[in-house]
C-alpha positions as CSV (number, residue, x, y, z in Angstrom):
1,X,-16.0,-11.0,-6.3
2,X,-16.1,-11.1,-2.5
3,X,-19.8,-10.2,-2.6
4,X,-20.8,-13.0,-5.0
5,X,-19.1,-15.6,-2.6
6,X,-20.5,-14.4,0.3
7,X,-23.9,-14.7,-1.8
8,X,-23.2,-18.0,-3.2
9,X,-21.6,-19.5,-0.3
10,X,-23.4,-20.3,3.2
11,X,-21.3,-17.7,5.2
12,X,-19.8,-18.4,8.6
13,X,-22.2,-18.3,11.5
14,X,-20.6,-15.5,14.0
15,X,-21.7,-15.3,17.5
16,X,-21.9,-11.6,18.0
17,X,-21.8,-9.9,14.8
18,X,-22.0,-6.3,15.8
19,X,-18.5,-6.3,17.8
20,X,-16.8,-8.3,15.3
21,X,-18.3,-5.6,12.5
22,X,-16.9,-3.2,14.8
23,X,-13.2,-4.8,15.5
24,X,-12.7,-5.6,11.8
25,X,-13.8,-2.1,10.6
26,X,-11.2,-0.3,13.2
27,X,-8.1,-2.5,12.5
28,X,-7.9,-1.6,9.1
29,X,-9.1,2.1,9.1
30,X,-6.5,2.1,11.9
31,X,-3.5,0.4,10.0
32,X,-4.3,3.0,7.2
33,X,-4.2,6.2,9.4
34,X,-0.4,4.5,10.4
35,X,0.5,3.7,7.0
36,X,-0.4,7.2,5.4
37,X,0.7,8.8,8.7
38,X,3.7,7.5,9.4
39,X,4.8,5.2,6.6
40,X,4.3,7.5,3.7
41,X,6.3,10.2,5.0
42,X,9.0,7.6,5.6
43,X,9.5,6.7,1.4
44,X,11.8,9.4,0.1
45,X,10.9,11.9,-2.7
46,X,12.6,11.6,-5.9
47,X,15.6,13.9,-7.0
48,X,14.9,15.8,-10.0
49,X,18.0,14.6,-11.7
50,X,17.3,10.8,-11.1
51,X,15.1,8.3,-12.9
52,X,12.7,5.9,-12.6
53,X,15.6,3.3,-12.6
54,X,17.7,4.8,-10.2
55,X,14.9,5.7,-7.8
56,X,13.2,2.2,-7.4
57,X,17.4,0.2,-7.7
58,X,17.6,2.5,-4.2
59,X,16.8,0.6,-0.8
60,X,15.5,2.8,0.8
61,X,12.6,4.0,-1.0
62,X,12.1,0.7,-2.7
63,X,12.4,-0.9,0.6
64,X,9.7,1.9,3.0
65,X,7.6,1.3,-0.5
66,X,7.1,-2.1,-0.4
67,X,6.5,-1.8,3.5
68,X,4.1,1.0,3.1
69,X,1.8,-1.2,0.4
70,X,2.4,-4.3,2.6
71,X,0.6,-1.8,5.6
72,X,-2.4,-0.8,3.6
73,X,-2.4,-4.6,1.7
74,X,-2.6,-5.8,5.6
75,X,-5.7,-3.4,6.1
76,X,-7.7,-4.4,2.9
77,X,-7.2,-8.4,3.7
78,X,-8.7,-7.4,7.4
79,X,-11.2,-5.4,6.1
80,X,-12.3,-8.3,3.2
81,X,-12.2,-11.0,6.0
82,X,-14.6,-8.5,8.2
83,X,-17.2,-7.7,4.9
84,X,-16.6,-12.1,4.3
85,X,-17.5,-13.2,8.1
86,X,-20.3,-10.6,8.8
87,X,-21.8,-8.9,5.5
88,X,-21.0,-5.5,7.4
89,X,-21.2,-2.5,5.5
90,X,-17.8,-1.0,8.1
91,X,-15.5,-3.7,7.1
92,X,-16.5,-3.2,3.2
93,X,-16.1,0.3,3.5
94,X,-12.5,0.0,5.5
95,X,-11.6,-2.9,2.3
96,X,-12.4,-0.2,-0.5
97,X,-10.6,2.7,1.9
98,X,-7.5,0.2,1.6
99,X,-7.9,-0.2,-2.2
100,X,-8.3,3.4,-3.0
101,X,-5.1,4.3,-0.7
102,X,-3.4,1.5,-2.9
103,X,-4.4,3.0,-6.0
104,X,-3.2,6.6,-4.7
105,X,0.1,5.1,-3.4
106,X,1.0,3.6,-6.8
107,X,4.3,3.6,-8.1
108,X,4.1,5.7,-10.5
109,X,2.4,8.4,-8.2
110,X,5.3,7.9,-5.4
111,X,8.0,8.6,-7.5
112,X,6.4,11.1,-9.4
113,X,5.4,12.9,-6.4
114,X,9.3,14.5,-6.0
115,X,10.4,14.8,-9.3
116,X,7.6,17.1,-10.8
């Protein structure tokens, strides 16, 4: 959908597209390498002997979840902007990194990854 606005739409004018294509490329790959790094290890495993139910009613793995998908979220929005203000293939790339790593940090797959 992005790419058909840019298309349709008369994009911004950017004074010096190659930096901003560069800054808006490393932000998000960036905010990902923290968020898999160091926020994914923070969400706990689930027990063996608890359920879906009781997993996600805790707050602490409900709570380093929803921190962890606001992270990557963060890095898709700032890799969108960057593909929406310069057509730059980085940014695009860093926006579909962020959508895969949300699709591989789905709930299902987080509390599934402990409990197998």
């Amino acid at each position: 959908m992005l790419y058909l606005v840019r298309r349709v739409l008369q994009p911004p004018s950017v004074a010096d597209p190659r930096v901003l294509t560069l800054v808006l490329a490393v932000v998000p790959v960036a905010l990902l390498v923290l968020a898999v790094g160091a926020l994914r290890p923070k969400v706990p495993d689930r027990r063996l002997e608890q359920d879906s139910e009781a997993y996600w009613s805790e707050a602490g793995s409900r709570g380093s979840a929803i921190v962890l998908w606001a992270a990557i979220e963060g890095a898709g929005l700032v890799g969108a902007v960057g593909y929406f203000l310069t057509g730059g293939t980085a940014p695009a790339v860093a926006f579909a990194l962020a959508l895969a790593a949300l699709v591989l940090f789905r709930p299902a797959r987080l509390e599934g990854d402990g409990a197998a």
